[in-house]
C-alpha positions in Angstrom: -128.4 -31.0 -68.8 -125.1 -30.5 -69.8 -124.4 -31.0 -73.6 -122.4 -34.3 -74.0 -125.7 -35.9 -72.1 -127.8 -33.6 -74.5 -125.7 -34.6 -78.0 -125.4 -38.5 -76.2 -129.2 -38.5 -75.9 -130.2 -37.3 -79.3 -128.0 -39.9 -81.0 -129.7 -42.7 -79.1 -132.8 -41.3 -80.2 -131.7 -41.1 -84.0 -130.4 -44.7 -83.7 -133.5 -45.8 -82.6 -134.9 -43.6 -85.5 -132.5 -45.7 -88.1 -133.4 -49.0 -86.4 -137.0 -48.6 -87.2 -136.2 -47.7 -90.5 -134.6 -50.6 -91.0 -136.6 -53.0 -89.5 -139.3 -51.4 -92.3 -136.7 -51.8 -95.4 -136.2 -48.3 -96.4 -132.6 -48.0 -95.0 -129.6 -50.5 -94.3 -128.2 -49.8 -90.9 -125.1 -51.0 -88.7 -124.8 -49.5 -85.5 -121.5 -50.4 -85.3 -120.8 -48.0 -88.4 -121.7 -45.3 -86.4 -118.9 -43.6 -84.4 -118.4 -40.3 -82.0 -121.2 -37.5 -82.9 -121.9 -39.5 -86.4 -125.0 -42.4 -87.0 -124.9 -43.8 -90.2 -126.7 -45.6 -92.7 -126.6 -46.9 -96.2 -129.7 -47.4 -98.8 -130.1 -50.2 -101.3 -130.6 -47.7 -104.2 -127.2 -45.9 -103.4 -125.5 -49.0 -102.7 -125.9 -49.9 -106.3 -124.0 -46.9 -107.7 -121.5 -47.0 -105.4 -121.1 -50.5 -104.1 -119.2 -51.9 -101.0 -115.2 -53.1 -101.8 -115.2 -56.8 -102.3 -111.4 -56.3 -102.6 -111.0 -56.5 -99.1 -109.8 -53.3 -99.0 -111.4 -50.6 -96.0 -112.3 -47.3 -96.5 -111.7 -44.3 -94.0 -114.3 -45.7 -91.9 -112.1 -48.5 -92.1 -115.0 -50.7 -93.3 -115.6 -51.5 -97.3 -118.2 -49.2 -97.5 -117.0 -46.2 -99.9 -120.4 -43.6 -99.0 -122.7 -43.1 -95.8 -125.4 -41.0 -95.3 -124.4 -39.2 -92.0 -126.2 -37.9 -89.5 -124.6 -34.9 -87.2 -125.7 -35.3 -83.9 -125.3 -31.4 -82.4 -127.3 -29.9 -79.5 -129.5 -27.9 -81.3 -129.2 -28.7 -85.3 -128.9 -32.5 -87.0 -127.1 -32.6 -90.2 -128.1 -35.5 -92.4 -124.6 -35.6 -95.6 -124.1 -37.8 -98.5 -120.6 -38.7 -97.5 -117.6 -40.3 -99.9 -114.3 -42.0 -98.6 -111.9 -42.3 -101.4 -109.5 -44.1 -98.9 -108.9 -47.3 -100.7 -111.5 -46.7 -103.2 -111.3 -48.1 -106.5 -111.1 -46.3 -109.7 -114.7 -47.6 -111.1 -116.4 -46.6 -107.6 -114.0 -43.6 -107.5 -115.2 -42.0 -111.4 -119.3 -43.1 -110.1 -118.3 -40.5 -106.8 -116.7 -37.8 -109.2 -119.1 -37.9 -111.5 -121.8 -37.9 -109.0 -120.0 -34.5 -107.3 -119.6 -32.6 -110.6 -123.0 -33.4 -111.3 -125.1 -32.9 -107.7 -122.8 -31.4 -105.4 -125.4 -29.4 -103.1 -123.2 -27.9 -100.3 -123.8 -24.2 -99.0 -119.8 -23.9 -99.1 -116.7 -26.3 -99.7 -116.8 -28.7 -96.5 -113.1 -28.8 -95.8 -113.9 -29.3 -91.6 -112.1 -33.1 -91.0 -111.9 -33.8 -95.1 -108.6 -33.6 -95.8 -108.4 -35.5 -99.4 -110.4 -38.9 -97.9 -113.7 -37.9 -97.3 -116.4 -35.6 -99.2 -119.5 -34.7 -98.7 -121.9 -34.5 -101.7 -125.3 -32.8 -99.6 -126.1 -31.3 -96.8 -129.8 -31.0 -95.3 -130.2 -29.9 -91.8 -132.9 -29.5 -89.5 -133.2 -27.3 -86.0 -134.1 -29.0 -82.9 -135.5 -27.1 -80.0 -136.6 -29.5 -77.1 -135.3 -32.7 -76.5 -137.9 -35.0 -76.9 -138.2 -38.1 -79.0 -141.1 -36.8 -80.9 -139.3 -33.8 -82.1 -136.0 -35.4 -83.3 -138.5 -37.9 -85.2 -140.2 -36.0 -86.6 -137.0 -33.8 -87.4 -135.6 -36.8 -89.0 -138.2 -37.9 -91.0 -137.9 -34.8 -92.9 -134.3 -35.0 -93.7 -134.9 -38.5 -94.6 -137.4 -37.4 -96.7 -135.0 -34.6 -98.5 -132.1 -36.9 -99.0 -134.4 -39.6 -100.7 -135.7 -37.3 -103.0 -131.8 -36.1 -103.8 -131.4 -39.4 -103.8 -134.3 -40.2 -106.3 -133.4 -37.4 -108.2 -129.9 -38.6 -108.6 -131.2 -42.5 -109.6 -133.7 -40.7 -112.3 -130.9 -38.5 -114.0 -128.0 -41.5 -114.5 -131.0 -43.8 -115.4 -132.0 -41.2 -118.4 -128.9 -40.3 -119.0 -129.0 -37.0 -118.2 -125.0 -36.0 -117.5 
């Protein structure tokens, strides 16, 4: 199988993945937010810190949403990121995002890789995949979902209290 089909194959599973999620409530999901090796998603939780534009301005995703979760669909490894575009943002939703990476930032090393000044990425969590089967990239998915809501708890918990 050659790897396009491979990568192509994996992100239908993981949209599938999100669509289930979403018919169950515990994510917000547009395919048509999605775009080359990249599913993404939104959650009611984060959406409330950093809320859509309702200036009618678009982001880098050329949408009004200012974060996504991300999901990097790769042959063998998905990357699940907490990603900002500061493309249009406005200066309330932009001090919530700087605040939120001087406070949380958890990446292994700057992500510079297609950034530029528009886009950062707050958290990284990745999981290996080995055969490709549905059961595996579900199962692979359910744990990064599982890491990222408990950032994402974590994060909801420390503004709530106060805490920076």
């Amino acid at each position: 199988m050659s790897k396009s089909i491979t990568e192509e194959m994996v992100k239908d599973v993981i949209k599938e993945w999100a669509r289930n999620k979403a018919e169950n409530g515990e994510i917000i999901f547009d395919e048509t937010f999605c775009g080359g090796k990249f599913v993404r998603y939104k959650t009611d939780k984060m959406t409330l810190l950093i809320p859509d534009n309702i200036e009618g301005k678009l982001s880098g995703w050329k949408r009004p949403d200012h974060y996504a979760y991300e999901i990097e669909c790769n042959q063998t490894i998905l990357n699940l990121m907490l990603t900002f575009s500061y493309t249009n943002i406005s200066d309330e939703t932009k001090k919530i995002c700087e605040k939120l990476w001087n406070n949380f930032k958890m990446m292994p090393k700057m992500d510079t890789e297609n950034s530029g000044d528009n886009y950062f990425r707050l958290c990284i969590y990745d999981a290996n995949i080995k055969e490709y089967n549905e059961k595996e990239i579900y199962e692979a998915m359910d744990k990064l979902f599982y890491q990222m809501k408990g950032y994402e708890e974590f994060i909801c918990y420390k503004l709530q209290k106060g805490k920076i």
